[in-house]
Every structure is written in structure tokens, then in C-alpha cells.
N, C-alpha and C positions, 0 to 999 in steps of 0.2 A: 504494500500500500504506500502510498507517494507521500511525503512531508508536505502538510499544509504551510507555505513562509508566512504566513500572517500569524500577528500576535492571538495570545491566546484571549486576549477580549476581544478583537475582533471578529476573531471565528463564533465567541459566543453569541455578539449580537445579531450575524449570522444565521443562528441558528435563532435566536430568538423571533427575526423576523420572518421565519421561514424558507429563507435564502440555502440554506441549509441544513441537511438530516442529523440529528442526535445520533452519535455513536462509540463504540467501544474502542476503534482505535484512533480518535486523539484528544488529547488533555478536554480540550473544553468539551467536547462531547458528552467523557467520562462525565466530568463536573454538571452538567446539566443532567446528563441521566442520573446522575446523583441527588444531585437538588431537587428533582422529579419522582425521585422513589422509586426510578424502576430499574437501579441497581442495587445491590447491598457493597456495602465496602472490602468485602472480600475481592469482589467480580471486579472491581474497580484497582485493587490493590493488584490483582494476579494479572489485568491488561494493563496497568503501568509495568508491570514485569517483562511481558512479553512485547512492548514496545520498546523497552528498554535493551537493557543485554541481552534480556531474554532465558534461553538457557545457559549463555552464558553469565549467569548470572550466581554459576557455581563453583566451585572450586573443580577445576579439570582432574584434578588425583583423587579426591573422596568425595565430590559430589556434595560438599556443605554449601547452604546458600551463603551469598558471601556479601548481604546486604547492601547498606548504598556507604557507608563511611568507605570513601575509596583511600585514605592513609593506611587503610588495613588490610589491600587489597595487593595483592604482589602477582603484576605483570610482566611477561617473560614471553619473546619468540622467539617458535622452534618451526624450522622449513616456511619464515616466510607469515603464518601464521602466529597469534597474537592470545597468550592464552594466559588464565586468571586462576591466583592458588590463594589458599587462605594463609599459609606460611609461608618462606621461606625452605624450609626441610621439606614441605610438600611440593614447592617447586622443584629443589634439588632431585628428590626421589622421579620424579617426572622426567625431568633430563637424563637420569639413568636408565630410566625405562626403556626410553627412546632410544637412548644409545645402543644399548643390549639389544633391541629390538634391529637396528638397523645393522649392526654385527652379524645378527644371525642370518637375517636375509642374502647381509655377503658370503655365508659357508652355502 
């Protein structure tokens, strides 16, 4: 789905006027189906997720969600790719993986 560049008041009065549809994927949409009661803050919480990093939005080695405080968030790429670990030692162990991994594909 395409980024809307307008602000997010914009889009709201948008959608207020009817110029545009209430929906789940973007901000003021969410926000209006929110204020409308025909989300609950879950459904709203889990599509700012998947708007966001998404699935990445976990730790690539154990799979913990890795929230929004991004100071806590230890970014690392391997082949070019951009990937996201809750620690440090979780990153490490991932680089090993990888390596072992591409080791064995050479025998």
C-alpha cells in the first residue's frame, strides 16, 4: 500500500469530509476508526505494527518483540540485508550462525 505524503490532519479532515475512506492502514485512519469505535486498541496497536517494521519488529535470533525504544534495538547487516536483535550476544550468535551456515554450503 502506497504512503499517503500529506500530514496526518490532513488526511483526517479528508476523511472527515468524505474525500476519503477510514482505514487500517494509515495513522489517521486508524485514529478515526478509533474515535469511531469501530476498532478496539488492540486492532489498532497490531496495524501500527505491521505498518511499521512489521515483522520485523523482532529480534531475528529469538523472535522477542523488540518494541519501539530503538536505543535498545541492535542493528546489524549480513548479505546486504538489515537485521534487528534484542542484544548484542544475540547479534553475535546470528553472525555465527550465518557463518557456519555459509561454511557448510562450501563442503
Amino acid at each position: 500500500m502506497a504512503k499517503d505524503n500529506k500530514s496526518i490532519e490532513e488526511q483526517e479532515f479528508e476523511i472527515e469530509q468524505g474525500n476519503k475512506d477510514k482505514e487500517v492502514y494509515s495513522e489517521a485512519g486508524r485514529a478515526k476508526l478509533k474515535e469511531d469505535d469501530e476498532i478496539e486498541d488492540w486492532e489498532e496497536g497490531f496495524m501500527e505494527g505491521a505498518e511499521g517494521r512489521g515483522e520485523l519488529n523482532c529480534c531475528a535470533e529469538c523472535g522477542k518483540n523488540l518494541g519501539e525504544d530503538k536505543e535498545n534495538i541492535i542493528e546489524r547487516e549480513f548479505n546486504g540485508e538489515i537485521k534487528w536483535f534484542c542484544s548484542e550476544e544475540h547479534a553475535e550468535n546470528y553472525a555465527k550462525k550465518l557463518e557456519k551456515k555459509k561454511k557448510n554450503l562450501k563442503l
